[in-house]
C-alpha positions as CSV (number, residue, x, y, z in Angstrom):
1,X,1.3,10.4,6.6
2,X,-0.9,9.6,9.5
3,X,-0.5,10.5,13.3
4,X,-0.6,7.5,16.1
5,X,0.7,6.0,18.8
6,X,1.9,2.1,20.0
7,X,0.2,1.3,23.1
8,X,2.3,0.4,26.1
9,X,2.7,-3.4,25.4
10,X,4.6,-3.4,22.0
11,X,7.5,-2.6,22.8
12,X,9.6,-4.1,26.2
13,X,10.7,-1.8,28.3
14,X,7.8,0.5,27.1
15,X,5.1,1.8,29.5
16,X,3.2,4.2,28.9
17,X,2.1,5.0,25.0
18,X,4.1,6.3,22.4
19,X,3.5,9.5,19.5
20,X,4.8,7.8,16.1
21,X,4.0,9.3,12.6
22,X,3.0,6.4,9.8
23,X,2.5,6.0,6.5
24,X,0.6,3.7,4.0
25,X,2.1,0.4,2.3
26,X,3.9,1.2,-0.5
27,X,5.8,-0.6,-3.2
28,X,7.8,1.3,-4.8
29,X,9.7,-0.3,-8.2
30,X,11.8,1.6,-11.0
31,X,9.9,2.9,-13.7
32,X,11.9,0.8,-16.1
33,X,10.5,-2.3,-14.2
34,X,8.4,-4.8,-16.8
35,X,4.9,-3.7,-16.8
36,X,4.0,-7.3,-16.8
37,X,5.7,-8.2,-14.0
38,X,4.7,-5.1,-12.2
39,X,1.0,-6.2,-13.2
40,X,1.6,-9.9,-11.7
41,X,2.7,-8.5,-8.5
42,X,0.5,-6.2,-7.9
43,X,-2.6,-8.2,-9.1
44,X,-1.1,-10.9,-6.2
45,X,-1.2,-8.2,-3.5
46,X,-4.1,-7.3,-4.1
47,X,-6.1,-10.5,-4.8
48,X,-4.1,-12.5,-2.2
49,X,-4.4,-10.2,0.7
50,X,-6.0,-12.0,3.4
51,X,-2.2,-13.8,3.4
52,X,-1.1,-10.6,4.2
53,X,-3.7,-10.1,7.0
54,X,-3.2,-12.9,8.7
55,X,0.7,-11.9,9.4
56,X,-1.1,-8.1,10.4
57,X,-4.3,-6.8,10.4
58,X,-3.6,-3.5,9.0
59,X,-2.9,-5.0,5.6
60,X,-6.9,-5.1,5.1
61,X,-6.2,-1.1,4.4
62,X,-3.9,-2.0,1.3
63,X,-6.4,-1.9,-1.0
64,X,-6.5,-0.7,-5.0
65,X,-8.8,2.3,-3.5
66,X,-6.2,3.4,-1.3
67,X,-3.5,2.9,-3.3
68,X,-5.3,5.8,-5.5
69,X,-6.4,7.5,-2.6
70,X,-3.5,8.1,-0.9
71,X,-0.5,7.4,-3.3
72,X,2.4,10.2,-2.8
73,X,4.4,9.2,-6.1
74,X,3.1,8.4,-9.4
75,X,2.0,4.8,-10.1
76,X,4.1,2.1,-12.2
77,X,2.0,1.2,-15.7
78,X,1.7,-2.4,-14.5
79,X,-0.3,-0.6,-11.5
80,X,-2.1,1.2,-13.6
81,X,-3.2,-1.6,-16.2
82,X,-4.5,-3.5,-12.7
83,X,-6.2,-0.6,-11.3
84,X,-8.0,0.1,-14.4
85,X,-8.4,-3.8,-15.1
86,X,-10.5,-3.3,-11.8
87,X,-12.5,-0.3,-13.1
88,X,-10.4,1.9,-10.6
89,X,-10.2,5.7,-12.4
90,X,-6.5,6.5,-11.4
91,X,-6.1,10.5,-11.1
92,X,-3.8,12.2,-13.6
93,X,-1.6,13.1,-10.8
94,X,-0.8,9.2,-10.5
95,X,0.1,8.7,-14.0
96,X,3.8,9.1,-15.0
């Protein structure tokens, strides 16, 4: 969790800024999800990202780094068979 504020032109109505708390992306899946499918989705996040940018610039942070960096819950397998794919070492807190 992170500690910001929105600046006084977000929101309508708003004008002055505003204390908000924030987290990173996260996806989160059931464990019993397919591990390939989990893969294929993740491997598209990650690869395809400037997509994702383009709707908002702070998607250039949701990266396989951070995703080990600042995970709060274990990763999926298919997560884990991309991040290592990439030559990512995933901590053993991340693995299930």
């Amino acid at each position: 969790m992170t500690f910001g504020f929105f600046s006084a032109d977000v929101y309508r109505g708003v004008d002055k800024p505003v204390s908000t708390i924030g987290v990173w992306n996260v996806m989160i899946c059931q464990k019993s999800l397919d591990t390939e499918l989990v893969y294929k989705l993740v491997k598209a996040l990650f690869e395809h990202n400037d997509a994702l940018r383009k709707i908002h610039p702070s998607a250039a942070y949701t990266t396989p780094e951070n995703a080990v960096k600042y995970s709060p819950i274990p990763l999926h397998p298919g997560t884990i068979k991309y991040l290592k794919e990439k030559g990512i070492k995933v901590p053993a807190k991340l693995i299930p």
